[in-house]
C-alpha positions as CSV (number, residue, x, y, z in Angstrom):
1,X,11.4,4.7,-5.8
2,X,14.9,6.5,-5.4
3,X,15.5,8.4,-8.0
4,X,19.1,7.6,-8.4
5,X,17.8,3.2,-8.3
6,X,15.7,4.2,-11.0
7,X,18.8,5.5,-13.6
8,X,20.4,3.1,-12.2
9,X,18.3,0.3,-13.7
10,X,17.5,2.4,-16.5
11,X,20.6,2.3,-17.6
12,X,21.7,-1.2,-16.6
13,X,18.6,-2.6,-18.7
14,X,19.7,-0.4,-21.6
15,X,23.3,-1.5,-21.4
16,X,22.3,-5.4,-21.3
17,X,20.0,-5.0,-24.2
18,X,22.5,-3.0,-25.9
19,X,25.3,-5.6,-25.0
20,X,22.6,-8.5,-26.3
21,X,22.5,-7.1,-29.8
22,X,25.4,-6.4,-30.2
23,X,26.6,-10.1,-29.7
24,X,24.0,-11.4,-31.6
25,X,24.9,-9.6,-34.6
26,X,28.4,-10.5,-35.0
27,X,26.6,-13.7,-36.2
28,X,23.5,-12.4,-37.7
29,X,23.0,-12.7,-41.4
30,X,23.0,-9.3,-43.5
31,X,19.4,-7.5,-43.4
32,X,18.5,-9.5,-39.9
33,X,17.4,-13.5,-39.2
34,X,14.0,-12.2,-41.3
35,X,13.8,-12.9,-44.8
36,X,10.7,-10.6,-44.7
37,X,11.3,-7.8,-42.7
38,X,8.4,-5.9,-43.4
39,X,6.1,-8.7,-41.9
40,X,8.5,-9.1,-39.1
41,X,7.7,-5.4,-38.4
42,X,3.9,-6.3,-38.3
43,X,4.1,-9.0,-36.0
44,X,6.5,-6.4,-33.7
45,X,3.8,-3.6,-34.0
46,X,1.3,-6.3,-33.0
47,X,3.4,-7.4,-29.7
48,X,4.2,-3.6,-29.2
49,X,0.5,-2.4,-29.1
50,X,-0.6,-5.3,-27.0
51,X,2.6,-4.4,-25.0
52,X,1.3,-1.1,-24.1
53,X,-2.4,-1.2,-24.3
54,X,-2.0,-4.3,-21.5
55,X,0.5,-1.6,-19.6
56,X,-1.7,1.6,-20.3
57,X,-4.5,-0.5,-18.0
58,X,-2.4,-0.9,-15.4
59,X,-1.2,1.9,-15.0
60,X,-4.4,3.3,-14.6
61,X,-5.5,1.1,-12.3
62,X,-2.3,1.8,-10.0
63,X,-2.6,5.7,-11.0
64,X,-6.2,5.8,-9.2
65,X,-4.7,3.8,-6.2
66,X,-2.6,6.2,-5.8
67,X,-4.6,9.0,-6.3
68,X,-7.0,7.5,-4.1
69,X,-4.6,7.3,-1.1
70,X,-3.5,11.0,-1.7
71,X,-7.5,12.0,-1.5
72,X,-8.0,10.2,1.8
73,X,-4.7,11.5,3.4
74,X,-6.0,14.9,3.0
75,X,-9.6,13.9,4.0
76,X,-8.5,11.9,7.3
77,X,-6.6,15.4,8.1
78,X,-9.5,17.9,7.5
79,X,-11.8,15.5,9.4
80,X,-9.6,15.9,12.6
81,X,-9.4,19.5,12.3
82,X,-13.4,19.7,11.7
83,X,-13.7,17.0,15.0
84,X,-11.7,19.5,17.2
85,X,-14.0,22.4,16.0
86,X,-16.9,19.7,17.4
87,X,-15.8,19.4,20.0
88,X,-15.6,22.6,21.9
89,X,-19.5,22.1,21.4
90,X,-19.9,18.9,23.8
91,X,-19.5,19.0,27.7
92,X,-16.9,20.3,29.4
93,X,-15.8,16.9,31.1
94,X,-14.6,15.3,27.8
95,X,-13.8,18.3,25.5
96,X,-10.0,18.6,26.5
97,X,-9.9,14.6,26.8
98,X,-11.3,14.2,23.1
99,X,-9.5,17.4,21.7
100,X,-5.9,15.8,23.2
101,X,-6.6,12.5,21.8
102,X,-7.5,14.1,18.3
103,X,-4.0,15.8,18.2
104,X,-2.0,12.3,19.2
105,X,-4.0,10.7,16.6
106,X,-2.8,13.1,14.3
107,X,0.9,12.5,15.8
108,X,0.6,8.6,15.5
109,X,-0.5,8.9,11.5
110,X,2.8,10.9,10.8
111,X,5.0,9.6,13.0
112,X,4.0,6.0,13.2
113,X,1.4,4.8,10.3
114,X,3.7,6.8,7.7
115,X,6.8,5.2,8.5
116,X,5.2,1.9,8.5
117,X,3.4,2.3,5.4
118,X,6.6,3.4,3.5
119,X,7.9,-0.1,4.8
120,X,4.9,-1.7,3.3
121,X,2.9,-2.2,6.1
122,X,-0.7,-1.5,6.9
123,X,-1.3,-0.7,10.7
124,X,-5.2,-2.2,10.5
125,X,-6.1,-0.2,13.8
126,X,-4.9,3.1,15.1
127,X,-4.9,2.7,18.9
128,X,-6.3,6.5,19.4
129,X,-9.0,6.0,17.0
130,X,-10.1,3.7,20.0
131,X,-9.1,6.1,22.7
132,X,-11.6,8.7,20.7
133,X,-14.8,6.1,20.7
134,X,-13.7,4.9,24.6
135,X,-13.6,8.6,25.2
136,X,-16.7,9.6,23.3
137,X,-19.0,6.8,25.6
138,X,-18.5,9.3,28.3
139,X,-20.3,12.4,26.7
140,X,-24.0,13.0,28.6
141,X,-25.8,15.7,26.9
142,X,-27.9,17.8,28.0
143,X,-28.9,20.7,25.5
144,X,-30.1,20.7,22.3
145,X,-26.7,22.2,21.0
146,X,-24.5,19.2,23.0
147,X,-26.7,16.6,21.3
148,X,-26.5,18.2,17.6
149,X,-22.4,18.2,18.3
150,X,-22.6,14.7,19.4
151,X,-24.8,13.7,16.3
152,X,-21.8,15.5,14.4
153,X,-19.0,14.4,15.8
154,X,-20.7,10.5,15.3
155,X,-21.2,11.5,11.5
156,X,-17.2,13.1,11.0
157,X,-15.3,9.2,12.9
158,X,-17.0,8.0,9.9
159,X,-15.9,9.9,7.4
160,X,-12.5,10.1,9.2
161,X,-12.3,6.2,9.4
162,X,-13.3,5.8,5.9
163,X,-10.3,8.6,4.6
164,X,-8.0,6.5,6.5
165,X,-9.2,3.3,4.5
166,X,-8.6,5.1,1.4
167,X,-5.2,6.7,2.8
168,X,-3.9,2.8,4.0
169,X,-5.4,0.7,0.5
170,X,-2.0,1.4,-1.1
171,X,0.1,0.9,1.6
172,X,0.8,-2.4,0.1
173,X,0.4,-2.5,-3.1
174,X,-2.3,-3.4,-5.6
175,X,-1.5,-5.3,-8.2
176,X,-1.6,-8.4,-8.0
177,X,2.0,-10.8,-8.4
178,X,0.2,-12.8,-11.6
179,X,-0.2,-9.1,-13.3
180,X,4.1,-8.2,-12.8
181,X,4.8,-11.6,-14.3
182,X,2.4,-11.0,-17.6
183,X,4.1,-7.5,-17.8
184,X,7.7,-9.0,-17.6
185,X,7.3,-11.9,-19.6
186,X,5.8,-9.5,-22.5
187,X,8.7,-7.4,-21.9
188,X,11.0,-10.4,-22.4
189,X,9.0,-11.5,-25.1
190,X,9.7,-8.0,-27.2
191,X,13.5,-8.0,-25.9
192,X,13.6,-11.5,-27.5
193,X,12.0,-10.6,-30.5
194,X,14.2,-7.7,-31.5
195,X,16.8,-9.4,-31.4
196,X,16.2,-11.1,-34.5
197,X,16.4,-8.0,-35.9
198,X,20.2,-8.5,-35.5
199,X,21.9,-7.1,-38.9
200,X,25.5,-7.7,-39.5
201,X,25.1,-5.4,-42.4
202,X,23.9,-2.7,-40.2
203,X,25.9,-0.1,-38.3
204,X,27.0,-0.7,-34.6
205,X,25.2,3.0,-33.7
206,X,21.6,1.6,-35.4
207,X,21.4,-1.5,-33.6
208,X,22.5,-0.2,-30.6
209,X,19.6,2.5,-30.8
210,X,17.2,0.1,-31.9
211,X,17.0,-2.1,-29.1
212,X,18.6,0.6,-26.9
213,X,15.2,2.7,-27.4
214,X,12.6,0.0,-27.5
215,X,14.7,-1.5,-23.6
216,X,14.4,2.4,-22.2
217,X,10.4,2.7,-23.0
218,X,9.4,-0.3,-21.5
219,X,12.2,-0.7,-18.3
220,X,10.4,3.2,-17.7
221,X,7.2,2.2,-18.1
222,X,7.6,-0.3,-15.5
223,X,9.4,2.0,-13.4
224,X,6.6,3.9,-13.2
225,X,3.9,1.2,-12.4
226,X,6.1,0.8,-9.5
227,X,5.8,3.8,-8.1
228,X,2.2,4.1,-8.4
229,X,2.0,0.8,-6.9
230,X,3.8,2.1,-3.5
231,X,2.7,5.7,-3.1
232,X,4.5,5.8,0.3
233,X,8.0,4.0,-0.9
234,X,10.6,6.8,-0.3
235,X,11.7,8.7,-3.5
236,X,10.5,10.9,-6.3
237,X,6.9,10.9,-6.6
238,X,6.2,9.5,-3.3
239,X,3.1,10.6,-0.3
240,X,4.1,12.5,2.5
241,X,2.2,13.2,5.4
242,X,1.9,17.0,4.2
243,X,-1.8,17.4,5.2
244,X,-2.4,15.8,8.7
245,X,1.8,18.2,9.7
246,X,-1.0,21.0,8.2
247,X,-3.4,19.7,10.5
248,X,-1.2,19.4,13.9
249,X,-0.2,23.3,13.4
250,X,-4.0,24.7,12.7
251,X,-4.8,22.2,16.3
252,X,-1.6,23.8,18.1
253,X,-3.2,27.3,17.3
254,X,-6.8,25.8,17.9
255,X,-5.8,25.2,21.4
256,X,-4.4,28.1,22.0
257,X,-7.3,30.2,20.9
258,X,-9.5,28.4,23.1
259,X,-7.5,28.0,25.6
260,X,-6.8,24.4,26.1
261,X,-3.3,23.8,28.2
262,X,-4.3,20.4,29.2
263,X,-1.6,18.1,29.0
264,X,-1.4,15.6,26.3
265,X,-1.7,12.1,26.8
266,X,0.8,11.4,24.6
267,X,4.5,12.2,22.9
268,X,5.8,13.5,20.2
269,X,6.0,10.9,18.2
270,X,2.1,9.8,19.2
271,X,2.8,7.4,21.7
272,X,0.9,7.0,24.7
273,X,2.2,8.9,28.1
């Protein structure tokens, strides 16, 4: 989320709960609509607790989302570096074709999956994770070392298409709508609930700060489930493609090194020539 939305509604939220009080108590009764306020407290800590345990699950839930999509973004990348390195082990006739299609794979994550996945969308199928296997039917080994490569290479698509599982999961969000409901309707519930701690008696700055305080916690807290929930939404806090732009560079100097000045089958931006 954008850093400046966030203050933004930080400080909207605050101001309308601040505002809220405020009107409230130019009717409230002196010492607040409880006659018992020490009770009125318990029932508060009770809807508090429940408040934040209920929000200290979710957040952990969306935290390991999010942590698990930053893991398999940097997986996915190290397994296409490792595939090139394989590579140069299997026959000539489809070692530049495989090692050209490996670098426009890694082209089409940054410059195509990310952007899409920032919009919220989960591309299901990478179109040169295809090209690779199409490619791949062509090998015919013929030495021991060929075949042990090939055996390789089969064992790394797995564990590159199962890193890009883990790098789309939170593309879109995980949790469900019924979970944002529960945690807005308990935030109303405690927004609605201090107000009847409205105190004509009490100074403008205290009941300001009261509900002002208790508004800020849990507008954050939510902020913050939000962001875990959209790893790739732009702003602070937010995945970037840092690993697999890592990746591209070590292949650009891989190719060098061994020579390959093939052309590309692809653009820039991953696209197919």
């Amino acid at each position: 989320m954008n850093l400046l939305w966030a203050l933004l509604i930080l400080i909207c939220a605050v101001a309308v709960a601040v505002g809220a009080m405020l009107l409230v108590r130019r009717s409230a009764p002196e010492g607040s609509y409880f006659e018992d306020g020490d009770r009125a407290s318990g029932v508060f800590g009770v809807l508090a607790t429940g408040f934040a345990i209920f929000a200290g699950f979710v957040i952990f839930l969306a935290f390991t989302s999010y942590d698990q999509s930053r893991s398999g973004a940097e997986a996915e990348a190290l397994t296409v570096v490792q595939q090139f390195q394989t590579a140069q082990f299997l026959p000539a006739n489809v070692r530049t074709r495989l090692t050209g299609e490996l670098v426009c794979y890694g082209r089409s994550v940054v410059r195509q999956e990310w952007p899409a996945m920032q919009d919220g969308t989960v591309v299901e199928i990478n179109p040169w994770g295809v090209a690779l296997f199409t490619s791949l039917k062509l090998v015919k080994t013929s030495t021991s070392e060929e075949e042990a490569a090939y055996g390789k290479w089969l064992d790394q698509t797995t564990d590159r298409e199962e890193a890009r599982r883990d790098r789309v999961h939170g593309a879109a969000g995980i949790i469900p709508t019924s979970i944002w409901i529960v945690l807005f309707f308990s935030g109303a519930v405690i927004f609605a609930f201090m107000l009847f701690f409205a105190d004509s008696g009490e100074r403008v700055a205290s009941q300001a700060m009261l509900i002002g305080s208790a508004t800020a916690v849990v507008t954050t807290t939510l902020l913050a489930i939000q962001v875990l929930d959209h790893p790739y939404g732009p702003g602070v806090g937010s995945l970037q493609p840092v690993a697999m732009e890592r990746s591209l560079l070590v292949l650009d100097d891989a190719r060098d090194v061994v020579n390959d000045t093939g052309p590309l089958p692809c653009d820039e931006e991953g696209k197919p020539l």
